[in-house]
N, C-alpha and C positions, 0 to 999 in steps of 0.2 A: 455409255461406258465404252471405253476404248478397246478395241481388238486384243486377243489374247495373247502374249506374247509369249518369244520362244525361245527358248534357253538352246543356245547352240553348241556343243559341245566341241573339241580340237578331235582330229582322228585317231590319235590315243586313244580317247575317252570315251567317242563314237560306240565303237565298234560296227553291230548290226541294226542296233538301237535306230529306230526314227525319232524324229522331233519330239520335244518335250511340250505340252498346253499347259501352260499356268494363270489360269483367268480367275476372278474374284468368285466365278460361279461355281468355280471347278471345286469339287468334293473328292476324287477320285480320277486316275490316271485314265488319260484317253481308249476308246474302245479298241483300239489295233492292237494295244497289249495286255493280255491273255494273265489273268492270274493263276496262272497254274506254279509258277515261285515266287515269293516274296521280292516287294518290288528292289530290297535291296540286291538282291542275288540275279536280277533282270539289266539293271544299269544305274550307279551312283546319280546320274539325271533324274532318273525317275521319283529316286528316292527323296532327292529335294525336291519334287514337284508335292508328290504324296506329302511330305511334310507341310510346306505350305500350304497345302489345301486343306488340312487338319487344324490347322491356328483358327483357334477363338476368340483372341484378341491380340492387341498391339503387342504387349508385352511378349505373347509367345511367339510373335511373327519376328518381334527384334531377336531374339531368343536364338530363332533359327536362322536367320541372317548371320548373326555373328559364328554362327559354330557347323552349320552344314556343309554350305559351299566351300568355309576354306579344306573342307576335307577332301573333296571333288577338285579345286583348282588348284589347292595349295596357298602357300603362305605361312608365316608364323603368327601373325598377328593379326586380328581383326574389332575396327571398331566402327558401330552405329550411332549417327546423330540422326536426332530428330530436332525438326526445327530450323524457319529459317532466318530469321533476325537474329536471334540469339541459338545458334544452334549447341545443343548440349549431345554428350554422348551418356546412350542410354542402354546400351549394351556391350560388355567385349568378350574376345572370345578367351572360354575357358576361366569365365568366372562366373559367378551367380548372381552376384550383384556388381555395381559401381562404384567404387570407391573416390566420391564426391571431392576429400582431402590428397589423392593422388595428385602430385606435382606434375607426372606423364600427363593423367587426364585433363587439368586446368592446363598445362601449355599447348595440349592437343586441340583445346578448342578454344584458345585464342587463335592459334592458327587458322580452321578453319574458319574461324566468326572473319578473321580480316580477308582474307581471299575471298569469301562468298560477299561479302560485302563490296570488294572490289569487281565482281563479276566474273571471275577468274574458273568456278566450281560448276556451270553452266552447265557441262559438258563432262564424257567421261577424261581424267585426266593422268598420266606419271607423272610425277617429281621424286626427288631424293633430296635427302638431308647429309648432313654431315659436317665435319669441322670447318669448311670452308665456306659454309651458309652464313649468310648474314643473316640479319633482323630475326634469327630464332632463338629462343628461351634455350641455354647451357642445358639441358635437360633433353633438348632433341638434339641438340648438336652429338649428342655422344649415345643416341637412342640406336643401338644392335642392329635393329632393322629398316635398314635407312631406304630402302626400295618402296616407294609408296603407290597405290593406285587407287583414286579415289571415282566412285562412281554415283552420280547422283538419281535421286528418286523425285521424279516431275509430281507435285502437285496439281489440285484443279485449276489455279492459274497458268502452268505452262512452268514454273519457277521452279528452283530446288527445296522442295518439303521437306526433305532426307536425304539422306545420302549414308557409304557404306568405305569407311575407309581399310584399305587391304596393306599387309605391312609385310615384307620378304625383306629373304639375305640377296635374293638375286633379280636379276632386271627381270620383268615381269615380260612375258613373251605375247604375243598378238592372238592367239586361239585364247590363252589365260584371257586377257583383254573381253574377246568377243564374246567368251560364255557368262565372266560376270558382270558385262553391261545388260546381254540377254535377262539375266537372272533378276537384276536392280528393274528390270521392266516387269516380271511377275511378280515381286517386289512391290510396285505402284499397283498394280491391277489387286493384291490381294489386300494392301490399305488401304482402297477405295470402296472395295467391298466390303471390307469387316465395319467403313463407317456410314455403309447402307442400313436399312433397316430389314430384317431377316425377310425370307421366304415367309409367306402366308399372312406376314403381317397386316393388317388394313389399318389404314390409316383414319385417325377419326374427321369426319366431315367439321367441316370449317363452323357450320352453326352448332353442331354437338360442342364442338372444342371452347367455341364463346357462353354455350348453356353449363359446360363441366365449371367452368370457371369462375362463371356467376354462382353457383352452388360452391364454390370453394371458398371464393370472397365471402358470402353470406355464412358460411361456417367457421367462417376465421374471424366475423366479425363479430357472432352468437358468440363464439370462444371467449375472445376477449372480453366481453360488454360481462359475462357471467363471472371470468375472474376480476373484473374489476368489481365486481358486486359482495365479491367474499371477504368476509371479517377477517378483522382483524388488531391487533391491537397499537394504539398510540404507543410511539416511546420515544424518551428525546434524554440528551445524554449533557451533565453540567458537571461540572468541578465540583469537588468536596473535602473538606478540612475536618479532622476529627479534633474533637472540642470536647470537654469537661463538662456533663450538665450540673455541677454543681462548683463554683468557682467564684473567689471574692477579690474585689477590686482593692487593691492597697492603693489611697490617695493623698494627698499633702496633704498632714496635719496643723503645717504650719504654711507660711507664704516665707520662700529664703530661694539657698543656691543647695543643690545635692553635693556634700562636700567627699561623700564616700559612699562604693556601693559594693555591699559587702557578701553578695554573692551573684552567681554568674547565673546566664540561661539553662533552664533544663534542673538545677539540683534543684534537690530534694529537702526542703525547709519541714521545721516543728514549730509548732507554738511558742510562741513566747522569741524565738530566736531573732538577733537582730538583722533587719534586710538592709537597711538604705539609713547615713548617718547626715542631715543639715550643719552649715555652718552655724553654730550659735555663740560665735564670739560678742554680736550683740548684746543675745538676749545675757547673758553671764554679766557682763556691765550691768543694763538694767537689772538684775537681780540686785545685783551688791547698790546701786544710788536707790532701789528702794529698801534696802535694808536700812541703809544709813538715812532715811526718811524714818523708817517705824524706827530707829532708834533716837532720831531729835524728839520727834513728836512726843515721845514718850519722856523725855527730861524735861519740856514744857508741859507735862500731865502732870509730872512730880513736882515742881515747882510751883506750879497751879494750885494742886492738893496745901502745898504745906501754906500758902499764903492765906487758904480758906478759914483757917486758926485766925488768923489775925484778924481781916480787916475784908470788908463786901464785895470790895474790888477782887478779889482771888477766887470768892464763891461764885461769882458769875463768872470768871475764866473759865473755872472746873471741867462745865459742859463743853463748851467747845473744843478744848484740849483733845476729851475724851473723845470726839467723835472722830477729831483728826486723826488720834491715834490707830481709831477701828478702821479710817478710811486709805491711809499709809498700809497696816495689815493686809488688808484685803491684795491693793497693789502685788506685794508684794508676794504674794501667793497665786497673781495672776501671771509674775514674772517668772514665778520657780514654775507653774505648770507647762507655761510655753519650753519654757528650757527642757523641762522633764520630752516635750512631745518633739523635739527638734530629732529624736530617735525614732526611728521608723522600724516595729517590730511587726510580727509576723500572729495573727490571729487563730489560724487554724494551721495544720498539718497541709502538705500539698506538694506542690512542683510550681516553682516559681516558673512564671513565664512575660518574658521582655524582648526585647530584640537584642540589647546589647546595654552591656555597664557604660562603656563609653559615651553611648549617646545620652544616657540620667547625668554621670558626674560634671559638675559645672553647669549648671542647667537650669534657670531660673524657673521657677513651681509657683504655682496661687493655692489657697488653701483649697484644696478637695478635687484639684486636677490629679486626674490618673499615672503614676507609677507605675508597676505591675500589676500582674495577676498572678492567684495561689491560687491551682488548680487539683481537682481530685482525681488522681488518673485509674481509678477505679471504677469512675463511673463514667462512660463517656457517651457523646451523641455526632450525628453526622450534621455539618453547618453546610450548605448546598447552595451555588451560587447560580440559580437558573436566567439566561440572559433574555431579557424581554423580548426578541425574536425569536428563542425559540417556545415561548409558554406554551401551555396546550392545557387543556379542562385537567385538574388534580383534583382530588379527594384527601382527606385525611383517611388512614390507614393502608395509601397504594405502595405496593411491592417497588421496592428500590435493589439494586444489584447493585453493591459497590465494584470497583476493579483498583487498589490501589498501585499508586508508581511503586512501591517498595516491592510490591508481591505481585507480579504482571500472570502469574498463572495461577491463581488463584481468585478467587469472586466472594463475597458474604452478603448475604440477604439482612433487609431491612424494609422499616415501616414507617413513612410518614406520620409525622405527628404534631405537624405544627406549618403554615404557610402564611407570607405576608400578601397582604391585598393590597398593596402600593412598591412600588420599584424605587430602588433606590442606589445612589451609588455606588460599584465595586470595586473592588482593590484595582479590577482589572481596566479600569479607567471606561468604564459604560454604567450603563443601568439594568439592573438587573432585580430578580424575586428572591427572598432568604427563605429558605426551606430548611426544616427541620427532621430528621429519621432518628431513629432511635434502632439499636442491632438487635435482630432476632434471633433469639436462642440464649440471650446473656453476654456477657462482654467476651469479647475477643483478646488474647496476651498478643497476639501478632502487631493490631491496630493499636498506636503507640500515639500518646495527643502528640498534633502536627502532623502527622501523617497525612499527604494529602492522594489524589486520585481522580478517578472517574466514575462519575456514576450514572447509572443506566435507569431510570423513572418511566414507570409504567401506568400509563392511562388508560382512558377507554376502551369500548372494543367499536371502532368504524369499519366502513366497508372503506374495501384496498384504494378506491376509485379517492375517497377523501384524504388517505393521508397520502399518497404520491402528489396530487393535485393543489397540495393546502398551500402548500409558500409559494405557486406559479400564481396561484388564481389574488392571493392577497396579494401578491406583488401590482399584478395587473389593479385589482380595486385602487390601490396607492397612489397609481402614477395615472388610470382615468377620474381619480376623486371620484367614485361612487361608492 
């Protein structure tokens, strides 16, 4: 450690006083002077030394940097950096903290970051600022106290570690000079000291310090192996569509075009009411050419009949006529039914659900291809689109958490009750498992059919170690094929 340095005061300031000791060891003012008054009432010297000797840490060493000496040298302003690439100021005087967003304080230490960086702050140094400075930030050009004296604090390499900027209205005189470069020296010696390790301390021996270590690793690694051992439970989170579980498919009853669709998504149908109309200009022709069939056949039944009077040739007609006539009827009751079905009504009560009338009207149909659906929305169930990467072991009856998009702070419990054992494809353009829940507690008025969301599926209980490790360790089996 470097020699104690020694705050020299001007002959003002002197007085009878001798030399001031400020060393990192120093607790307490040198033994020549006599406590019989407090050290302030002895010499402002002294009384920054006792201050310094008193700091416990950096923070209250900046503390007293910034606000003791300028009361002994003078000044109006004072500011502490620490740091020497980036130096920042980390104390000023006459305030409690630093106010990080001051425009003073950022162009203050732009300033010094380019002068130390130039080599410039080596040394203690004057400058002044003012309107006629160039390359400085408008903010110092008009800064009050344009009288500067900056004094550095040598680090372990010999470099500036810190440093201690002094701010006056007037040219700073040569004793001002001498006592706070003095000062900037017990300054270093007492931040050298506070980054010693205390009196009494023992250091621990080099093979304790590699045994402490090994017992730390070995406890951090019992830590971990035991929390990775702790239970806990599967869960894996898929999309969900609320669905009707009781709901009937309306399909073409006839093979045509959809010439009309006489209600929209979402409303609310009755029985018997009409949904979707076919063009049956067709079938309406064939109705009437088999009418007019069961009505020939029927004038060659009567003419048949009345010939049967006469002569054998008319009695064997008879039958024939007759049959044709039954076989023309029949027709013709195959054409009024089609016609009757080219109307597409509604079986039960419900909520019609389709995508759009647009897309049915004009729209070629085979008999018993799907139209809509008439849904119960009384009764509803969760449709669960689980994607085959993320599967995991399910149960029927495991706890589901819905979260839907419509209601984001809010959650409803449910119960699996239904699971496929083969993947298939989903809306979402993959493969994926159709799961089934059913809501617990009774139906929900919030969950509305369509509704969709997220839901939260609750599996087994594994230890932690397997479900963190479950998609690394299959990825890896995947790509070495074992």
């Amino acid at each position: 450690m470097s020699a104690p340095a020694r705050i020299h005061t001007s002959a003002s300031q002197r007085g009878n006083a001798g030399p001031l000791v400020a060393s990192g060891n120093a607790h307490r003012p040198a033994n020549r002077f006599r406590q019989t008054r407090p050290p302030d009432a002895l010499n402002p010297a002294i009384a920054l030394e006792q201050a310094i000797a008193e700091t416990r840490s950096r923070q209250a060493l900046f503390m007293v940097m910034a606000n003791r000496a300028r009361a002994i040298a003078g000044g109006r302003q004072v500011f502490v950096f620490a740091g020497s690439h980036a130096p920042r100021i980390v104390a000023v005087s006459g305030l409690p903290d630093v106010n990080r967003r001051s425009p003073l304080v950022q162009d203050f230490e732009r300033l010094i970051a380019v002068l130390m960086s130039a080599g410039e702050l080596g040394s203690p140094r004057r400058f002044a600022l003012g309107a006629a400075s160039t390359g400085v930030a408008p903010t110092l050009q008009t800064y009050p106290f344009a009288n500067l004296l900056w004094t550095p604090i040598e680090g372990e390499d010999g470099k500036p570690a810190a440093g201690v900027l002094y701010a006056n209205i007037e040219r700073w005189s040569g004793p001002q000079v001498d006592f706070l470069t003095s000062a900037a020296s017990a300054y270093r010696d007492r931040l050298r000291a506070l980054s010693l390790p205390e009196k009494g301390a023992l250091r621990m021996p080099k093979f304790a310090w590699r045994a402490n270590r090994r017992k730390t690793v070995a406890i951090a690694a019992l830590s971990i192996a035991i929390g990775l051992c702790a239970p806990t439970t599967m869960t894996v989170s898929a999309p969900f569509k609320v669905v009707s579980q009781n709901h009937l498919i309306v399909s073409a009853p006839v093979e045509g075009v959809i010439e009309a669709v006489l209600v929209k998504p979402g409303d609310a149908v009755v029985a018997g009411q009409t949904l979707a109309r076919f063009a049956d200009t067709a079938r309406r022709n064939e109705v009437a050419i088999a009418q007019r069939e069961v009505d020939l056949s029927q004038a060659v039944f009567r003419r048949a009949s009345q010939l049967s009077f006469e002569d054998d040739e008319g009695r064997r007609q008879l039958a024939p006529t007759l049959a044709d006539v039954a076989i023309k009827r029949a027709r013709l009751l195959l054409a009024q039914e089609q016609s009757l079905r080219a109307t597409v009504t509604a079986e039960t009560s419900g909520i019609a659900i389709f995508s759009d009338e647009k897309s049915l009207t004009g729209r070629p149909f085979s008999i018993g291809e799907r139209i809509l659906d008439i849904a119960d929305p009384g009764r509803i169930e969760f449709e669960i689109a689980l994607d085959i990467g993320d599967s995991i072991a399910l149960e029927k009856g495991a706890p589901v958490r819905l979260f839907p998009d419509s209601s984001p702070l809010r959650s409803y419990e449910a119960r699996l009750t239904q699971l496929s054992y083969e993947a298939e494809p989903d809306a979402y353009g993959g493969l994926s498992y159709r799961l089934v829940a059913m809501p617990k507690g009774g139906t929900h008025p919030a969950l509305k059919l369509g509704t969709s969301g997220t839901a939260k599926i609750y599996g087994r209980t594994v230890p932690l170690a397997f479900y963190l490790f479950r998609r690394p360790v299959t990825a890896v089996r995947q790509w070495l094929g074992v």
